[in-house]
C-alpha positions in Angstrom: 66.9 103.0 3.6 66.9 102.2 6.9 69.7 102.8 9.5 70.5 102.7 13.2 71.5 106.3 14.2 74.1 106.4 17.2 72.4 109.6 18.9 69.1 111.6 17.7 69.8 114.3 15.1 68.7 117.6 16.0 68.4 120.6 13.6 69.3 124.2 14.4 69.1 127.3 12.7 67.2 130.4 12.0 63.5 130.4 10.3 63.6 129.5 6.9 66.5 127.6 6.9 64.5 124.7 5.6 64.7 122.5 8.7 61.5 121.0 8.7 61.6 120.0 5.3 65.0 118.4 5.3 63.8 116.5 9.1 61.3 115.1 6.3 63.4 114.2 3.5 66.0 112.2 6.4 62.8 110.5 8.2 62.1 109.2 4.9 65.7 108.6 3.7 66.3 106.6 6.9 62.8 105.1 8.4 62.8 106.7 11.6 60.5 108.8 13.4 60.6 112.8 13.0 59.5 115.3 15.5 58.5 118.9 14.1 58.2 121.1 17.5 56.6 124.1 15.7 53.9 121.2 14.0 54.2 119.2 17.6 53.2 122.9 19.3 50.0 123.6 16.7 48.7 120.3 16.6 48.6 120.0 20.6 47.3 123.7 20.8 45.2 123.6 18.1 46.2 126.8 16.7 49.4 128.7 15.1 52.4 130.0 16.5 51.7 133.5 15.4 48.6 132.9 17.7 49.8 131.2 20.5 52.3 134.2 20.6 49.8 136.7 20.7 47.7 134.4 23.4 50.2 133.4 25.8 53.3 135.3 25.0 57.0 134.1 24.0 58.1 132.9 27.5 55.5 131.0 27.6 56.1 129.3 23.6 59.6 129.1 24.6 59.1 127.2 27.7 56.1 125.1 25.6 59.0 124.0 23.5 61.4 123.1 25.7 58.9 120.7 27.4 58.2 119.5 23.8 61.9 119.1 22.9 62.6 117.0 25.6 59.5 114.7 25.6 60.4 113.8 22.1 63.8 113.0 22.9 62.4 110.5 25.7 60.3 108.9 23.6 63.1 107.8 21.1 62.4 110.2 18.3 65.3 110.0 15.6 65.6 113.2 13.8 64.2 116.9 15.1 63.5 119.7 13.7 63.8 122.3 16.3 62.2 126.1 16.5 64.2 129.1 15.4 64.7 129.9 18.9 65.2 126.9 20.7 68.7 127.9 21.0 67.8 130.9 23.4 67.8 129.0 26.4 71.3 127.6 27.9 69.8 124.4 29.3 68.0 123.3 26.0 71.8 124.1 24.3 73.2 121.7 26.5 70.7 119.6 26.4 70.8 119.1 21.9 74.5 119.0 22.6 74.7 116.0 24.9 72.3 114.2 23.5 72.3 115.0 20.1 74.0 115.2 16.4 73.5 118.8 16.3 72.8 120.0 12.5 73.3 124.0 12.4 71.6 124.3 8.6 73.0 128.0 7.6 70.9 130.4 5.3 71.6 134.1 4.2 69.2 136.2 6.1 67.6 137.2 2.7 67.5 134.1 1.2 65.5 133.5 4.2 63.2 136.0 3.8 62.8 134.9 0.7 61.5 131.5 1.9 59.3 132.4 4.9 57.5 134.8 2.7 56.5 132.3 0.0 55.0 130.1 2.7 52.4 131.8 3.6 49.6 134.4 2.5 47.3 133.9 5.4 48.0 136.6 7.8 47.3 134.3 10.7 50.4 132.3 9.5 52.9 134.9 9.8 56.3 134.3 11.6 55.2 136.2 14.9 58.8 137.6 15.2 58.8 139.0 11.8 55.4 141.4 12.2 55.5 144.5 11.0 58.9 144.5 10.1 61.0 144.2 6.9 61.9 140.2 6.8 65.5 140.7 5.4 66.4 143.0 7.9 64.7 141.7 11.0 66.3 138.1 9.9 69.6 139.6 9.8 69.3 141.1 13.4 68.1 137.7 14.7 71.0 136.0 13.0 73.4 138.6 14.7 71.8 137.6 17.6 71.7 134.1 17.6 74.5 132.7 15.4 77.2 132.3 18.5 74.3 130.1 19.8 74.2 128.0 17.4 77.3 127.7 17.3 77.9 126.6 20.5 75.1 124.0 20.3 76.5 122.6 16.7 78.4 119.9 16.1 78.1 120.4 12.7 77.1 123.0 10.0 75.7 122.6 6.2 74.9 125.4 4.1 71.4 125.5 2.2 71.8 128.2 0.1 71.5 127.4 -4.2 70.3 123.5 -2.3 67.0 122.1 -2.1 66.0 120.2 0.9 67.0 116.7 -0.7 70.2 118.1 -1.4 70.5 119.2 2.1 69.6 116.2 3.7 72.2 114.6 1.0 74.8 116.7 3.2 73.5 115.1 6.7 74.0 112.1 5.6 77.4 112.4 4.8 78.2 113.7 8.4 75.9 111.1 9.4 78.2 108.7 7.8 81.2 109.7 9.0 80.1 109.9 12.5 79.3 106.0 12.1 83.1 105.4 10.9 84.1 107.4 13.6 82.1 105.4 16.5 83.5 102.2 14.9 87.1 103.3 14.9 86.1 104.4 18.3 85.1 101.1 19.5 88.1 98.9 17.4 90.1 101.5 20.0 88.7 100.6 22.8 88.7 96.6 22.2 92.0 96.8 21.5 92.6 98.8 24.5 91.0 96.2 26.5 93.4 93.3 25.2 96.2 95.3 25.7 95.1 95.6 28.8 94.1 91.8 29.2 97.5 90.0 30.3 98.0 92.6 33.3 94.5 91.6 34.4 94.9 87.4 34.1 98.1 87.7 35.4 96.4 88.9 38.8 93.6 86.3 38.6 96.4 83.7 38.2 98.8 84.9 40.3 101.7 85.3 37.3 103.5 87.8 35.8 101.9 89.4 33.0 104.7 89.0 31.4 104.2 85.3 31.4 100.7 85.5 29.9 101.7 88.2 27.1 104.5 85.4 26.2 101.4 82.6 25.9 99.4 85.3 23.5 101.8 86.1 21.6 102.8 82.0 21.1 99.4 81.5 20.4 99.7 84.8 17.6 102.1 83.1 16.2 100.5 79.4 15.5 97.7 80.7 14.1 99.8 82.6 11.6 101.4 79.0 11.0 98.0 77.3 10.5 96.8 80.5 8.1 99.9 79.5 5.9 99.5 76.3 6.2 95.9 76.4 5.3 96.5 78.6 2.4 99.3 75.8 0.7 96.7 73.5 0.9 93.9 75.2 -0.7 96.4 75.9 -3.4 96.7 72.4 -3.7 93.0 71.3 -3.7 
């Protein structure tokens, strides 16, 4: 399946929500690009996030990753899965939200836990901002924390939990489509807006009254309804 997306769609939401796996399912589902930041952020450092924490320190990821985020959007990427914490700064907020579908995918802090700690046994791939504390409960504080955030970011929310990431993606899609209907509607609207407007506008190039021109329109309205019908009796007839 392949589609024309009206805006990139970004995903949001706290780690283990499942938003790189579902930025996979839709790049597939749709045949456009994908940008993972936390991949994008290893593969260009050449090391994990747990490590580039301890290296350089969180400002330093966070501003890594706004740079990241917004290079991606310049080069036409389609769907994004963003970091945990991309939310933290009120630029990059702004940023998803004007030029984005933004996709808050919402997860029970344990159910969470649940996820991040399957991922991984090497200790070197542990979510920096969990160490050394109890994954349920430090999940919860950074939800607590960060949930108005997203929030204010979001256009729209899907829940994950009892889904798996096709299912999830299923979900998108539906906003996805509805957001279509709604920038068609949007531009019916405005073309009828613009012919509404239309007799005012050649009245002044001709120097009439719009009056006069709505009068030819709606003559013209009504032949064509005349030639439908008459059209119609004949094809009854052929």
């Amino acid at each position: 399946m392949t589609t024309n997306l009206r805006r990139p769609v970004a995903l949001i939401g706290l780690m283990g929500a499942g938003k790189s796996a579902v930025a996979r399912v839709l790049g597939e589902r749709l045949g456009v690009s994908v940008a993972d930041l936390d991949g994008m952020i290893e593969a260009i450092e050449g090391c994990s996030i747990a490590e580039l924490f301890e290296r350089a320190g969180e400002a330093w990821f966070r501003r890594r990753e706004s740079e990241l985020l917004a290079e991606a959007l310049r080069s036409g990427v389609r769907i994004v899965a963003c970091g945990g914490g991309v939310v933290l700064d009120a630029t990059q907020r702004a940023l998803l939200r004007e030029r984005c579908l933004v996709v808050w995918l919402e997860v029970d802090p344990a159910e969470a836990a649940r996820r991040v700690t399957a991922e991984h046994d090497d200790p070197s791939r542990v979510r920096p901002l969990l160490a050394g504390a109890e994954p349920s409960e430090r999940l919860a504080s950074l939800l607590a924390a960060r949930a108005p955030l997203y929030a204010e970011a979001a256009h729209v929310r899907v829940a994950t939990m009892g889904r798996t990431p096709e299912q999830v993606a299923d979900a998108v899609l539906a906003h996805l489509d509805l957001e279509r209907q709604i920038g068609a509607y949007e531009a019916e609207a405005a073309a009828a807006e613009s012919l509404a407007d239309f007799p005012v506008a050649f009245a002044a190039l001709l120097g009439c009254e719009a009056r006069d021109i709505a009068w030819v329109m709606d003559s013209l309205k009504k032949v064509e309804t005349s030639l439908e019908r008459i059209e119609e009796r004949l094809n009854k007839h052929v």
